[in-house]
C-alpha positions as CSV (number, residue, x, y, z in Angstrom):
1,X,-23.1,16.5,2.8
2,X,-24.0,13.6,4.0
3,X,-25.5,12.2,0.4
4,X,-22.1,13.5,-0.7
5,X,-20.7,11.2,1.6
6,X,-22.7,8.0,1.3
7,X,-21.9,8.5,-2.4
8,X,-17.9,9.0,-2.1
9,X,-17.7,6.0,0.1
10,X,-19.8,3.7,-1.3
11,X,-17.5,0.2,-2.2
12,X,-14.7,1.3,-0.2
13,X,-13.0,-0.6,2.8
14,X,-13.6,1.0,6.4
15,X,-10.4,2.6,7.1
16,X,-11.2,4.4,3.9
17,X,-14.7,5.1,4.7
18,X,-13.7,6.6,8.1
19,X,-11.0,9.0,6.4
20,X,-14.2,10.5,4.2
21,X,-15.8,11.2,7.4
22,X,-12.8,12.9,9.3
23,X,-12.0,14.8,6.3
24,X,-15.5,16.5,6.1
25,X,-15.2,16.9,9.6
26,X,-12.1,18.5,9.7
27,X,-13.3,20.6,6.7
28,X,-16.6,21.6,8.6
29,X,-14.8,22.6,11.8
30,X,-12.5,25.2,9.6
31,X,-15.9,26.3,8.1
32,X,-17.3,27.3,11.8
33,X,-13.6,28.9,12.5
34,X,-13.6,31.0,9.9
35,X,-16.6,32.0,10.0
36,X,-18.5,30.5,7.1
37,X,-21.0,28.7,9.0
38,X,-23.3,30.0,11.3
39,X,-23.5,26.7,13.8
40,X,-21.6,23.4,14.3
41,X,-22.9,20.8,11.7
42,X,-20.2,18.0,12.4
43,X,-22.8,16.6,14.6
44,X,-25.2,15.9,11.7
45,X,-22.1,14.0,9.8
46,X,-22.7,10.6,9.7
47,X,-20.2,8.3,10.9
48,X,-18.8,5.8,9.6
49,X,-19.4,1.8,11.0
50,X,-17.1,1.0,13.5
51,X,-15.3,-2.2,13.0
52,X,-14.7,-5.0,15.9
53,X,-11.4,-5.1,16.9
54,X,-10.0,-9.0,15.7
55,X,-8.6,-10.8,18.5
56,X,-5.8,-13.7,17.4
57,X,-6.8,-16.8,16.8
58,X,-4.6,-19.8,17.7
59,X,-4.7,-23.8,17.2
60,X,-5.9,-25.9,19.5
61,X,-3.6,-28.7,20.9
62,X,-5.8,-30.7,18.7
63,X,-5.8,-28.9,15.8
64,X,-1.7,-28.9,16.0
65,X,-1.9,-32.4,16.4
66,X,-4.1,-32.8,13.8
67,X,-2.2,-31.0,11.4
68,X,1.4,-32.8,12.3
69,X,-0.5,-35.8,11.6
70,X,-1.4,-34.9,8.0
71,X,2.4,-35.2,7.3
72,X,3.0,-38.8,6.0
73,X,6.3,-39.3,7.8
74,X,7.3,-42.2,5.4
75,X,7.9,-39.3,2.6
76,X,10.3,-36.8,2.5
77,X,7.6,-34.2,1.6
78,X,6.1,-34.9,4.8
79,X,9.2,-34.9,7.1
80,X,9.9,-31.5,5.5
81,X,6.4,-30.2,5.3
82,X,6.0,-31.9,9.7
83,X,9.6,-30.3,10.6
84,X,7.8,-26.8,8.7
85,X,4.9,-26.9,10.5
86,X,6.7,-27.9,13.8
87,X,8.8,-24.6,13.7
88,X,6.4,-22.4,13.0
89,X,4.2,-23.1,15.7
90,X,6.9,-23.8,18.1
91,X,9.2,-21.2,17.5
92,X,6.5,-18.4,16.1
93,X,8.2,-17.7,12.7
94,X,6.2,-16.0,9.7
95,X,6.8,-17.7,6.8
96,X,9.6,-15.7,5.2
97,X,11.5,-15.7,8.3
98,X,11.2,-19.6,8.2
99,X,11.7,-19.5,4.2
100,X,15.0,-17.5,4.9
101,X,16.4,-19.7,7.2
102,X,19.8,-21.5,6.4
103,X,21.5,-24.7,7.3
104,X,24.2,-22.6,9.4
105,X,21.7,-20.9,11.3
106,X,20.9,-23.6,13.6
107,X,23.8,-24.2,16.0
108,X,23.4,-27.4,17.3
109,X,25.9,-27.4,19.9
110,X,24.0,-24.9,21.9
111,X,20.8,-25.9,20.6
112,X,19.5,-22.4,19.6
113,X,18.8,-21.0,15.9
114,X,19.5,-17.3,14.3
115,X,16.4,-16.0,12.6
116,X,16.5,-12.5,10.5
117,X,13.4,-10.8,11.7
118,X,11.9,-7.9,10.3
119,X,13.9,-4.5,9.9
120,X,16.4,-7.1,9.6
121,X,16.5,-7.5,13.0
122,X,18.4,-11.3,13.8
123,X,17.2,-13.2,16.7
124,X,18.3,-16.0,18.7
125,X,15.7,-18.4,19.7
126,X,16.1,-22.1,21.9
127,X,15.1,-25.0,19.4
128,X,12.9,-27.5,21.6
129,X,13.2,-30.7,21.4
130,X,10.6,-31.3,19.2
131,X,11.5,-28.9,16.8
132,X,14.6,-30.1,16.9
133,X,14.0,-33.8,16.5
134,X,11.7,-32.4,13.1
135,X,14.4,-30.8,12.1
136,X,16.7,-34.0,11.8
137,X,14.5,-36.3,10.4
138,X,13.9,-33.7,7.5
139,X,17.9,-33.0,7.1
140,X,18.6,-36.8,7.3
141,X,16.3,-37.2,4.3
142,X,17.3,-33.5,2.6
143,X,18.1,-34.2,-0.9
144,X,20.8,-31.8,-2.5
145,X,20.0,-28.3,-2.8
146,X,21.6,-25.9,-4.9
147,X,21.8,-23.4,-1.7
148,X,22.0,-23.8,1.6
149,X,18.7,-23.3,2.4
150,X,17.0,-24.8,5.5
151,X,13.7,-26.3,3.8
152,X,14.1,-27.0,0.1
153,X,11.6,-27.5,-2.5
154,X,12.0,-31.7,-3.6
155,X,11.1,-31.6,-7.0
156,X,13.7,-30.2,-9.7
157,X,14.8,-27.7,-9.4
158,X,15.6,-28.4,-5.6
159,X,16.0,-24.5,-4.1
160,X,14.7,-22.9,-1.4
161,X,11.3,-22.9,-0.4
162,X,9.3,-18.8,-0.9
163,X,7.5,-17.4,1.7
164,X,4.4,-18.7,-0.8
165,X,5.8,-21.9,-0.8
166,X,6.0,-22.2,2.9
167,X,2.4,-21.0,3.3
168,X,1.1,-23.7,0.9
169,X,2.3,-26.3,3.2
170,X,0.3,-25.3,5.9
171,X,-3.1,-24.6,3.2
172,X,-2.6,-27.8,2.3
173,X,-1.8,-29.7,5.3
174,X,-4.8,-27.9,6.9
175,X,-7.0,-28.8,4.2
176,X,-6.0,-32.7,4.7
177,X,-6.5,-32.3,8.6
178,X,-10.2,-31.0,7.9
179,X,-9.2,-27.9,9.5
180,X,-10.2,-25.7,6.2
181,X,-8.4,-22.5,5.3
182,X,-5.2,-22.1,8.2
183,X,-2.6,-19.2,7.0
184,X,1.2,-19.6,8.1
185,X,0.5,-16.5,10.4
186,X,-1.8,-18.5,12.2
187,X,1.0,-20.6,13.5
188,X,2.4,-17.5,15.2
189,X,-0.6,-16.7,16.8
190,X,-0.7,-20.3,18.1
191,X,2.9,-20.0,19.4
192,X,2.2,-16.5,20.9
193,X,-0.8,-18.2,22.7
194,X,0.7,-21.3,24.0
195,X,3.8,-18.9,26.0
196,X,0.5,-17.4,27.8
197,X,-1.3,-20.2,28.0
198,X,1.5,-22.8,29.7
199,X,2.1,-19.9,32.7
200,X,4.8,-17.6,30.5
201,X,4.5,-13.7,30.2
202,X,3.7,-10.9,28.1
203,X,7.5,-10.6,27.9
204,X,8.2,-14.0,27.1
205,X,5.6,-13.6,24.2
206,X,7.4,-10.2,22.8
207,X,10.9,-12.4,23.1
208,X,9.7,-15.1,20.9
209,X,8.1,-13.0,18.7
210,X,10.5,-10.3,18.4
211,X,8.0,-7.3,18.8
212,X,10.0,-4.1,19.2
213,X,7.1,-3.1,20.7
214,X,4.9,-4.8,23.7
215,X,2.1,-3.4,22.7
216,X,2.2,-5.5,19.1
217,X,1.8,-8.2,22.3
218,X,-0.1,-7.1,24.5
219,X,-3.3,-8.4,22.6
220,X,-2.3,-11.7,23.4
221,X,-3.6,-11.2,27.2
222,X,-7.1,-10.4,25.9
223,X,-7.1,-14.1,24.8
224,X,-6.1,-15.5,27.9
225,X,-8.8,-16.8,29.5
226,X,-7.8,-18.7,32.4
227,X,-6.0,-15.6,33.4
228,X,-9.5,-13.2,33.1
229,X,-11.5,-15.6,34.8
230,X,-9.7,-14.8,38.2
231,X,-10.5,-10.6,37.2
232,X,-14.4,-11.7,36.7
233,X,-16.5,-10.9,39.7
234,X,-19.3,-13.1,40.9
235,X,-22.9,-12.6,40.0
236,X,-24.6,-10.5,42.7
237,X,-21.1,-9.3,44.2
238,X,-19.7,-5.8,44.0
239,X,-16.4,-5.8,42.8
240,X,-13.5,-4.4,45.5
């Protein structure tokens, strides 16, 4: 069984590996119930690898920095591709929800933006004042679009920016920091991080993120150091 096994799952991802194992589990257990084994075997089955669980990783401050500062502000490409980055990390869009985002979605006389999450689910975030100020250096330097679209492509033929699009911006802007290979979702992550790490909450987090679940959240406190440091007990102590 267990040659039978090794061979079924060879090549395969983990998840997949795992589901060979509980199958012939499963299928072992209804063997002893029905009486077609004599003894329990599914301790003999071998498991399959477990996998570490992947915490989030964030930007530094100086990573951020150093990727706003790959944007050459005297082009348009950059003030759109700075004014990009900015609301990603700020705000903690994926990159369709940043690539669907229109002109009349940012109400400017309240200072707050509508974003279509998933499910569509339409949120209503703040725009800070960076973001913000981004944001109008790239529209004052927008060239005409045939939509409406927040962040355009600037080359014919001048349309909205895809999801792909908006991830390239931060591939390539990541590359020219010396950062290597940063996906858009890592921008999230860095947003997420930043609530937690400037004094905010797990609620705060699931607000800006728009998790209709905190426990899609709650992974953000493993990363919080500054807050686990006061739970670690001192060498030599016994905890209370």
């Amino acid at each position: 069984m267990n040659a039978f096994i090794v061979d079924r799952a060879e090549g395969l991802a983990s998840a997949s590996r795992a589901a060979i194992v509980d199958a012939m589990r499963s299928l072992l257990r209804w063997a002893l119930a029905t009486g077609r084994i004599e003894r329990d075997l599914t301790g003999g089955i071998l498991r399959a690898r477990a996998t570490r669980a992947m915490l989030p990783r964030g930007l530094s401050p100086g990573q951020v920095e150093g990727l706003l500062s790959a944007c050459d502000l005297d082009t348009i490409v950059g003030l759109r591709d700075r004014a990009v980055i900015t609301t990603l990390w700020r705000l903690g869009l994926r990159a369709g929800e940043a690539a669907t985002l229109g002109l009349d979605d940012v109400d400017w006389a309240v200072g707050r933006v509508s974003v279509i999450g998933k499910g569509p689910r339409r949120l209503t975030l703040p725009v800070p004042v960076d973001v913000g100020q981004a944001l109008i250096a790239w529209l004052q330097a927008r060239p005409d679009a045939l939509d409406r679209a927040l962040f355009v492509r600037v080359r014919p033929p001048i349309r909205a920016l895809s999801s792909a699009g908006i991830s390239d911006i931060v591939k390539h802007r990541a590359e020219a920091a010396g950062l290597g290979v940063v996906h858009a979702h890592r921008l999230r992550h860095t947003a997420a991080m930043n609530v937690i790490a400037t004094g905010g909450s797990l609620i705060e987090a699931q607000e800006l993120l728009g998790h209709s679940n905190a426990a899609s959240t709650s992974v953000y406190a493993r990363v919080d150091l500054a807050s686990l440091r006061t739970l670690t007990v001192p060498f030599g102590q016994v905890p209370r």
